[in-house]
C-alpha positions in Angstrom: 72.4 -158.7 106.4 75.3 -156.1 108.1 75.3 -155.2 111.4 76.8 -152.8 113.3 77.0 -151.0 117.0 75.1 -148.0 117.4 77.6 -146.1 118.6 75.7 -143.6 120.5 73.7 -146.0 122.5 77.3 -147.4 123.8 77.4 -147.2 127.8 80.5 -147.8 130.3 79.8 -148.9 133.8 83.3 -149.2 135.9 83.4 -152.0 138.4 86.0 -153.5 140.7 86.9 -155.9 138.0 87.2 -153.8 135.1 84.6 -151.8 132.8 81.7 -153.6 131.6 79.8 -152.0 128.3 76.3 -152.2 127.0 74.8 -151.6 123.4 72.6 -151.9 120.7 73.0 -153.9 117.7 71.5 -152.9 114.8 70.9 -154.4 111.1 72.4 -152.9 107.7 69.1 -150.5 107.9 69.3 -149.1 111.0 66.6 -151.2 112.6 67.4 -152.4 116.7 67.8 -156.5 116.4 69.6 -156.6 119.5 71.8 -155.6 122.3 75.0 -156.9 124.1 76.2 -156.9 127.5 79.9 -156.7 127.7 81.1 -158.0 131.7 84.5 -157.3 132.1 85.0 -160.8 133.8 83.0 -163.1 131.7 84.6 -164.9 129.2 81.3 -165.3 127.0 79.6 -161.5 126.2 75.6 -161.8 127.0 74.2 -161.3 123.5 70.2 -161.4 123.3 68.2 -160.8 120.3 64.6 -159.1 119.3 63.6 -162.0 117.2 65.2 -165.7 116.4 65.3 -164.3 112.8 68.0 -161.8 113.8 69.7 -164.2 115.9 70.4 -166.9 112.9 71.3 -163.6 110.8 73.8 -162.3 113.3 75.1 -166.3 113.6 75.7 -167.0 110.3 77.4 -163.7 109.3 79.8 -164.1 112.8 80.3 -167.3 111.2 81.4 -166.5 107.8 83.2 -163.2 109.0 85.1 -165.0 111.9 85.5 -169.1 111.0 88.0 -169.3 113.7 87.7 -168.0 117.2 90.4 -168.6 120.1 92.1 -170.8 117.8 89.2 -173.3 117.1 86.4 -173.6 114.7 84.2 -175.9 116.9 82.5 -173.5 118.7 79.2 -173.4 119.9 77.2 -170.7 118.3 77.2 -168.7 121.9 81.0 -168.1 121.0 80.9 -166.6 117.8 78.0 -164.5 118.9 79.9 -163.3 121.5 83.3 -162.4 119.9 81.5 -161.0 116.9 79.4 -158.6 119.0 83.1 -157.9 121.0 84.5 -156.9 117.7 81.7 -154.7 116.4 81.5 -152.8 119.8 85.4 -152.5 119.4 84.7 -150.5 116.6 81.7 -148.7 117.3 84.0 -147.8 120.5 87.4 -146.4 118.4 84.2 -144.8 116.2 83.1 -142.5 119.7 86.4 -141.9 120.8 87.6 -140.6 117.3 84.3 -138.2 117.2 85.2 -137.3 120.8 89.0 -136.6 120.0 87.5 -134.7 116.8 85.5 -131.9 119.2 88.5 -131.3 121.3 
């Protein structure tokens, strides 16, 4: 199973600390599995999940995609979670920002 960032449910609150970001996760046919909860200064994203189903689908692909996080492959599954959900909102980000540079 793919996953991806809906990239128009992607939303920016600024804080004192930095900008935190919030979005949907969605599987390879477009169905809502989940949402992360990017806080600029926590190390670990918040990632929940509709179902444990999705949650061992979105672990094992982070998994296979991303052996080695920070250097290590020892993780807890928490980590990989969270820098996999990172990187797909990365993306679904520079995917917004290139439709918004598009309309200018």
């Amino acid at each position: 199973m793919a996953f991806s960032i809906d990239a128009s449910s992607v939303a920016f609150l600024q804080t004192r600390r930095g900008v935190d970001a919030m979005a949907f996760i969605v599987s390879d046919d477009n169905k809502r599995v989940g949402e992360i909860h990017d806080v600029a200064e926590k190390i670990v994203a918040d990632v929940t999940f509709s179902c444990g189903s999705a949650r061992l689908a979105f672990i094992a692909e982070a998994r296979r995609l991303h052996p080695v996080v920070l250097g290590r492959a020892d993780h807890g599954d928490g980590v990989y979670v969270s820098e996999y959900a990172r990187a797909l909102l990365a993306e679904a980000e520079r995917k917004l920002l290139s439709d918004l540079g598009g309309r200018a």
